[in-house]
N, C-alpha and C positions, 0 to 999 in steps of 0.2 A: 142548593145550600152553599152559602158564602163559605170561605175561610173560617171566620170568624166567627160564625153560628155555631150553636150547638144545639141536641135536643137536650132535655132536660126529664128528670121523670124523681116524684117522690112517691115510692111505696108506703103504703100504712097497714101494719100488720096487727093482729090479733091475737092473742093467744085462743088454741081450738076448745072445742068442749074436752076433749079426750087429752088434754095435756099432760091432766095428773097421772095421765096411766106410762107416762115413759118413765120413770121411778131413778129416781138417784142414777141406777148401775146405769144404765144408757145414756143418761143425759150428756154426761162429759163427753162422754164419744161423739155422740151427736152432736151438741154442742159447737165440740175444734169442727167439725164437717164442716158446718155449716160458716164461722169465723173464718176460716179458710180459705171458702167461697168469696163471702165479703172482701176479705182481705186481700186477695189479688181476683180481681172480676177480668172477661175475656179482653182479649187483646181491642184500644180504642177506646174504653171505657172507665172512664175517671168518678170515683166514690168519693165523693165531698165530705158527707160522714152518716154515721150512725147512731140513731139518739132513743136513748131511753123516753119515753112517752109513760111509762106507766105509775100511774099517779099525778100525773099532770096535764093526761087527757084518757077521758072513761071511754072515747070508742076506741083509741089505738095503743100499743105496748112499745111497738116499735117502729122506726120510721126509717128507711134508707133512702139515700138522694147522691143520683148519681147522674152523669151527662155523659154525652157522645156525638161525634159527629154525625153518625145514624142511627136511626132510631130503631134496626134490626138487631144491632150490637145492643142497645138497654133491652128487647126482648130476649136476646141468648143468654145474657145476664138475668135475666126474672126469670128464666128456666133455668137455671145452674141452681139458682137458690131454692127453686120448689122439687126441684128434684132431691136437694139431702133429705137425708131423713127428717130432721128438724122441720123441714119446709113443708113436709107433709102434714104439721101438725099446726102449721101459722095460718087462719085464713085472713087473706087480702079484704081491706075493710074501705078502704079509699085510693084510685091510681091517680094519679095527677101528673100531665105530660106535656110540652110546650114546645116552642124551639124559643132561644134566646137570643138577642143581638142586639143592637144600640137604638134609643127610642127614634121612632118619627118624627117627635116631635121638640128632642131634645139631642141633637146627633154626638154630642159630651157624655150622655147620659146611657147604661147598658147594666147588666147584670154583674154584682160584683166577680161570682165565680168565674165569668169568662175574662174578666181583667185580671186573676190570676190574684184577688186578695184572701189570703186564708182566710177559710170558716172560723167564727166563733162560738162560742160553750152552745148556745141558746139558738135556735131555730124556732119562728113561729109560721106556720105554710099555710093558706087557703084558697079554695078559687075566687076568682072575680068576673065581676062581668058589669056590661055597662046598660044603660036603660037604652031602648032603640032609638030613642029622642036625638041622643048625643051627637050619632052618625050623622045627625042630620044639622047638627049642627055647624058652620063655617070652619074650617080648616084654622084656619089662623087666629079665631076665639078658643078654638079647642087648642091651641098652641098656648094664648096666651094662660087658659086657665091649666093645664098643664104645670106651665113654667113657672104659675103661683103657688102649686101644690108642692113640685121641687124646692125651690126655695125656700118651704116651710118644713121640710123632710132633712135642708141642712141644716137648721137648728139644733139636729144631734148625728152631729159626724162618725161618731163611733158605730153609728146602726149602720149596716152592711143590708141595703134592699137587693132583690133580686125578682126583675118582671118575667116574666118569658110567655108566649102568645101560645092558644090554644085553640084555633078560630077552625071551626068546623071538623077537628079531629076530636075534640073531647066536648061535654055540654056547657062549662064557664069559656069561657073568650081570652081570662089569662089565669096564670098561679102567678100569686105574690108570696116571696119567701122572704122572710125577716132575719136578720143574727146579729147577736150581741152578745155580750158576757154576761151582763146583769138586763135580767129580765124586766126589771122596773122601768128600764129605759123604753123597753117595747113599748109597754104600756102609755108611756108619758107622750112619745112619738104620734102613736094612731091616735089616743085622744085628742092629741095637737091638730093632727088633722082634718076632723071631722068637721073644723069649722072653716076650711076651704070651699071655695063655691065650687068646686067641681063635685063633688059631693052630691050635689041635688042629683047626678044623672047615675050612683051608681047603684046596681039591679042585687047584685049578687056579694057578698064577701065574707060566707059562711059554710060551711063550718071552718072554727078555728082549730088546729093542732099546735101542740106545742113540746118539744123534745128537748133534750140533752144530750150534747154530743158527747159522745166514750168513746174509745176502743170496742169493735164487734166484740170481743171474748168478755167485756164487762157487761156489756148491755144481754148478753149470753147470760149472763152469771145471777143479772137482776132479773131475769126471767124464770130462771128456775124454780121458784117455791120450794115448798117444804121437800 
């Protein structure tokens, strides 16, 4: 692992069946527990953010997205959080893990969060993957159609992309995580894209998630129901 790499990992939580049974008096306890957690994770391990999901995607409630230089430190971190009480009650709905670092094919081009640009409101995250054709295809075509996809990705500067690889440690090949303020931009962005020719080769770029970043103790707070 370079310097400069990190891994990466977004959890996507759930709320349990048994949630309504921790009833008002408990939840605020539980609740800061768990906030707590989020809020300073083990030593190495940097929280990008925490995003409300619910109502904005029907498999997940909450999403956390956090990096490290090892990727033993995001599991002592996934254990800190299922061990509060609260964590006892979130089941895990999607893990998504990578390591990040500057493209092959574009040595300018890397993950925002390792360039150290703050997160925005809006997080969109999915896996990807590519069709097997692709690999096969010439290096430096795959360079060129690369370079035409970027190109068409600066059209809106304010979107913060983020790639990072997943090749044989998870079933996609990469997680692509999106952020911006205004979510219309997402949308304007990828349908922009669709019509680059690198397109033909890709396999995989679903399911989509899509969250709001808060404060843990607010997305705490929009979880609780009645």
């Amino acid at each position: 692992m370079t310097p400069e790499n990190q891994f990466a990992a977004w959890w996507l939580f759930k709320r349990g069946a048994d949630w309504r049974s921790l009833g008002n008096g408990g939840y605020d306890e539980a609740s800061a527990e768990l906030a707590t957690v989020l809020d300073h994770p083990n030593d190495g391990v940097t929280v990008r953010g925490i995003y409300a999901s619910l109502g904005l995607s029907a498999e997940a409630d909450v999403i956390v997205w956090a990096h490290a230089p090892r990727v033993d430190r995001l599991q002592q971190f996934a254990i800190a959080i299922d061990r509060t009480s609260l964590g006892a009650h979130l089941d895990q709905v999607a893990n998504y893990i990578g390591v990040g670092g500057m493209s092959q094919y574009d040595p300018t081009h890397g993950p925002a969060f390792l360039k150290g640009l703050p997160a925005k409101d809006f997080l969109s995250v999915y896996p990807f993957s590519k069709t097997p054709d692709w690999y096969l295809v010439d290096y430096k075509e795959r360079q060129r159609l690369m370079i035409e996809h970027g190109e068409m990705g600066r059209e809106f500067p304010d979107i913060l992309t983020n790639t990072v690889n997943s090749f044989g440690i998870q079933t996609q090949e990469f997680v692509v995580a999106l952020e911006d303020d205004d979510p219309e931009q997402l949308i304007k962005m990828v349908q922009r894209l669709r019509a680059a020719e690198v397109r033909k080769w890709t396999a995989v770029d679903t399911p989509i998630f899509l969250g709001r970043r808060k404060p843990a103790v607010e997305v705490l707070a929009d979880l609780r129901g009645r």
